[in-house]
N, C-alpha and C positions, 0 to 999 in steps of 0.2 A: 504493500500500500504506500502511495507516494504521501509525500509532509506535503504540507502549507506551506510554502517559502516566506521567510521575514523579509525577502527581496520583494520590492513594487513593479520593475522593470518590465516584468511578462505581462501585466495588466494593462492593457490598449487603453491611451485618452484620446483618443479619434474614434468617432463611430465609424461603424460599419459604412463602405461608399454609398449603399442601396436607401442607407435610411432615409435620407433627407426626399430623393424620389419617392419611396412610399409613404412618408407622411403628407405629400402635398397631394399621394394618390386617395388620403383619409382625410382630406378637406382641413388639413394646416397649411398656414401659411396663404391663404387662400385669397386675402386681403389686398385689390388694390389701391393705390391713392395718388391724388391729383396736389402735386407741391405749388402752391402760386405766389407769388411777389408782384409788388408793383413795377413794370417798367414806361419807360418812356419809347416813342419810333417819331420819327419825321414822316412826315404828310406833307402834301403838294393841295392847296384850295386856292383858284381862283387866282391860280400866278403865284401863288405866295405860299412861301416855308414855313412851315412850326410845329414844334413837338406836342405829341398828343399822347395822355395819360393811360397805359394798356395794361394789361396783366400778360405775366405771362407764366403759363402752366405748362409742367414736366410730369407727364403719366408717367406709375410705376411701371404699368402694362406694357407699354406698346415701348418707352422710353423714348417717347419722342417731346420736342419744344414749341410751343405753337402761343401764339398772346390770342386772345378773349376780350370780348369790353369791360372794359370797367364798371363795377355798378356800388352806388354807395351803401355804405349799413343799412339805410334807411327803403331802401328796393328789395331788401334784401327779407325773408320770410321769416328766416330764422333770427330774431328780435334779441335771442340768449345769446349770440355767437361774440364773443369780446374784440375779433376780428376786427379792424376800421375800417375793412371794404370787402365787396366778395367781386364775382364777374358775371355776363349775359353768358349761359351757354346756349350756344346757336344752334346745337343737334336737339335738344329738349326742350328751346323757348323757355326756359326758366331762368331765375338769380336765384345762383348760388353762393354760400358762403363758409366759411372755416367751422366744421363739423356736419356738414349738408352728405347727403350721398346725392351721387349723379353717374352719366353716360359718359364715357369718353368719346369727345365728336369724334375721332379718327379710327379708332380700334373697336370703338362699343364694351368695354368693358365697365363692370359694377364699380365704381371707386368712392372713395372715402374722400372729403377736399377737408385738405389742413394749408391752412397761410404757413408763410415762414417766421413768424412771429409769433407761433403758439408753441412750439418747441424751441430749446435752447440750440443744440446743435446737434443732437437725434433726438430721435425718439423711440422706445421698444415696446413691439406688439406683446402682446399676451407670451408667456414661458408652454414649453409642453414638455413633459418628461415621460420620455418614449424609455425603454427597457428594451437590449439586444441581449440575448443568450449565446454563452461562448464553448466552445470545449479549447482547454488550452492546457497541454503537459497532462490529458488524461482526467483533467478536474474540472468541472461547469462552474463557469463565470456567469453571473448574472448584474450585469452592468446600468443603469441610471445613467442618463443626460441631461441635463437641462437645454434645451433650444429656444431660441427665440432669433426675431427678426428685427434690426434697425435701420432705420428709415432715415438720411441726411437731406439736409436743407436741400442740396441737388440732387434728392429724389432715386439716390442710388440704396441699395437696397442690400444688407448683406444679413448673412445667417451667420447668428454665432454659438459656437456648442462649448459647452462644460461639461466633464466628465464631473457626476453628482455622488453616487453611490457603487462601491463594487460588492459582490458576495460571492466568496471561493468555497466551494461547497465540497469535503474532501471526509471520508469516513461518517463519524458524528459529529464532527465538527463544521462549521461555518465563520468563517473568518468576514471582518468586517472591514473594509477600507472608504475613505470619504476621501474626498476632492476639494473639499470646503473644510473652514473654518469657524464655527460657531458661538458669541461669546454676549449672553445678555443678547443687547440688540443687535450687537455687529454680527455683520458678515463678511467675510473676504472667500476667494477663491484662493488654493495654492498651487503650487507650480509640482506638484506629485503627489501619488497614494497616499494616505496616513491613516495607519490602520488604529483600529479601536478596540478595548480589550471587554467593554460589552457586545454583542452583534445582536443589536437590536433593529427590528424592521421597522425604521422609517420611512419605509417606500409605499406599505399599504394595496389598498386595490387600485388596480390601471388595468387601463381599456387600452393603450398602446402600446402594443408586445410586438416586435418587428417580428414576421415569420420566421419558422427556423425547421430544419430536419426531423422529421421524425424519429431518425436514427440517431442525435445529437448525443444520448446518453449513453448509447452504448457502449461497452467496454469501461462503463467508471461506475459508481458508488449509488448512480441514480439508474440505473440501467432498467430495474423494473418499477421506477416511483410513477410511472404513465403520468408522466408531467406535462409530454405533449398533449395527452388527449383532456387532461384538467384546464392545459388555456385555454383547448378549441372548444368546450363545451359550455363555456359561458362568456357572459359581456365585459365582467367586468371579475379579474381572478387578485389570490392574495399569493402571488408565484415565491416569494421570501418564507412566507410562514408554512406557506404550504410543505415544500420543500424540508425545512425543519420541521417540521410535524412527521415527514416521512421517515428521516432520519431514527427519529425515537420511536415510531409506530409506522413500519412498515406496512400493516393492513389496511390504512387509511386508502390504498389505490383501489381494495376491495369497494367503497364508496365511490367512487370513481368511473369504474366500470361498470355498478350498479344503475350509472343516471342521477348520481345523489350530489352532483359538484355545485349545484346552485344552494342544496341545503345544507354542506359542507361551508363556504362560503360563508351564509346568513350567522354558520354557529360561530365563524371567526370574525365576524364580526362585531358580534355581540361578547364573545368570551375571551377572546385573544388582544383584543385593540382597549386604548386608553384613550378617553375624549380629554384627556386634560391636558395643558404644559402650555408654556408662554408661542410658541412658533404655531399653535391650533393645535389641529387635533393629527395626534403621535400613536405610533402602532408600537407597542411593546414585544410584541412577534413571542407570544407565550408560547409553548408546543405544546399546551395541556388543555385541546377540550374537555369539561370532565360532563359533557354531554354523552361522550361516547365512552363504550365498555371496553377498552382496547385491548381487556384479555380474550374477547371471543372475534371469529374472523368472518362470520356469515354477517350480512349488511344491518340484514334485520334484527340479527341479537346483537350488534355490536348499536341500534338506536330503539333499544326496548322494545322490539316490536313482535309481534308474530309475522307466519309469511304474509298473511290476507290484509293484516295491516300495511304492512310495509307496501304489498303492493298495491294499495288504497291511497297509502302516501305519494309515490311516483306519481301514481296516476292524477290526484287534482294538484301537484304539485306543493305538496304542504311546505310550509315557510319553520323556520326555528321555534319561533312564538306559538304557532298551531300545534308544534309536534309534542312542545313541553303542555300546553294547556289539555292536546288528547290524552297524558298521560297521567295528570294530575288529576285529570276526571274519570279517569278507569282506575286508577288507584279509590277514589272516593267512591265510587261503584263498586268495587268490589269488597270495600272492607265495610 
């Protein structure tokens, strides 16, 4: 059985090439926007020269430069925008202004219009923290990114990623390395792994698990935790705790294959996670449902059930809170 290495080095802070394409294929990043400023152009009326007041707007979309007319705050519909002017757009016949959505005349794209006056000198969209699964030296990595997109006065547009959370998943063990720095209120990013001598799940449930092999585990420690088929069966999985849950109770993948991943789920949610701590709400990453009997291996003895129940439960898909109240109530019935 291979160690944990105290070395960071083998742990990728680049994601995967593929990710950034499929998450704009899961509608991130999705957002475009129309950067405007005021400028000036020379005009020829009537013989005669002089500069005339224009706007001029740079789409993310299309990245093209094109000026608009001018139109004052007061043309303008949106009354709340702090903006001191917005523009005519000539493809929709409306005034627009800084927090408006609109058409871009040239491309048609859905855009967002922000002046240059409402940001400093970026601005960044919404963070998403997508999770890649690794095999690397024989042991499953399970990786955190932070990503997000900033947007500069020239409407240039880049993607910037952080390496968030790593998890080296080797025997019974789970090693824990962060990529940040956490202190009160600060935050900083650092320049390498730094592993933690808790490994506690702060990653929780995500809906953005970049695909991966079916055969990923093969040959290592997870070989039979059917981890693959725990992401694909639900929306939204707890692939940290799950994982160490399997580590200490391997028949958890009996639930699993049962159809039980979404009422497996509801029980980690309810019994494994901590709504408390200054950053919101923090996942303790427990590995002890004590909903379930983890000395019996059959689905339905290991959640108190008979067969006919159990398969009553599948069937209307009973939720945690349903499962513990049917059993509360046939214990009162019967005694």
């Amino acid at each position: 059985m291979s160690e944990i290495k105290e070395d960071t080095s083998f742990i990728p802070r680049t994601p995967p090439e593929e990710l950034i394409p499929w998450m704009r294929e899961q509608g991130c990043f999705n957002t475009e926007y129309i950067i405007y400023r005021a400028e000036y152009e020379t005009v020829f009326e009537a013989g005669e020269r002089h500069r005339e007041k224009v706007v001029e707007c740079i789409c993310t979309a299309c990245e093209r430069t094109y000026h608009m007319q001018y139109s004052s705050n007061d043309s303008c519909h949106n009354t709340y925008s702090s903006a001191p002017f917005g523009f005519f757009n000539e493809a929709t016949k409306e005034h627009v202004i800084s927090g408006d959505s609109t058409l871009c005349p040239y491309c048609g794209a859905q855009v967002k219009v922000r002046h240059v006056g409402s940001f400093k000198y970026t601005f960044d969209e919404r963070e998403h923290w997508p999770l890649t699964v690794h095999k690397i030296n024989g042991q499953i990595h399970l990786i955190m990114w932070c990503i997000y997109r900033t947007v500069d006065k020239q409407a240039r547009v880049k993607v910037v990623t952080h390496p968030y959370e790593a998890y080296v998943f080797e025997g019974k063990r789970c090693a824990k390395y962060c990529g940040y720095y956490k202190y009160f209120t600060s935050f900083s990013w650092l320049n390498e792994w730094e592993r933690r001598k808790r490994c506690e799940d702060n990653v929780g449930a995500l809906d953005l698990i970049l695909p991966f092999s079916k055969k990923i585990c093969d040959g290592t420690v997870l070989e039979n935790s059917k981890f693959y088929e725990y992401c694909k069966k639900s929306k939204k999985v707890y692939p940290i705790t799950y994982l160490r849950i399997y580590q200490k109770h391997p028949n958890v993948e009996n639930l699993i294959m049962q159809g039980c991943t979404n009422l497996l789920n509801d029980m980690i949610s309810q019994e494994c996670c901590n709504p408390q701590g200054y950053w919101g709400k923090s996942y303790v990453g427990k590995t002890a449902v004590g909903s379930i009997n983890w000395k019996e291996k059959r689905p339905a003895q290991m959640l108190g059930l008979t067969r006919e129940e159990f398969r009553r439960a599948k069937e209307h898909k009973w939720s945690f809170e349903r499962l513990e109240f049917y059993k509360k109530l046939s214990l009162q019935v019967f005694f």
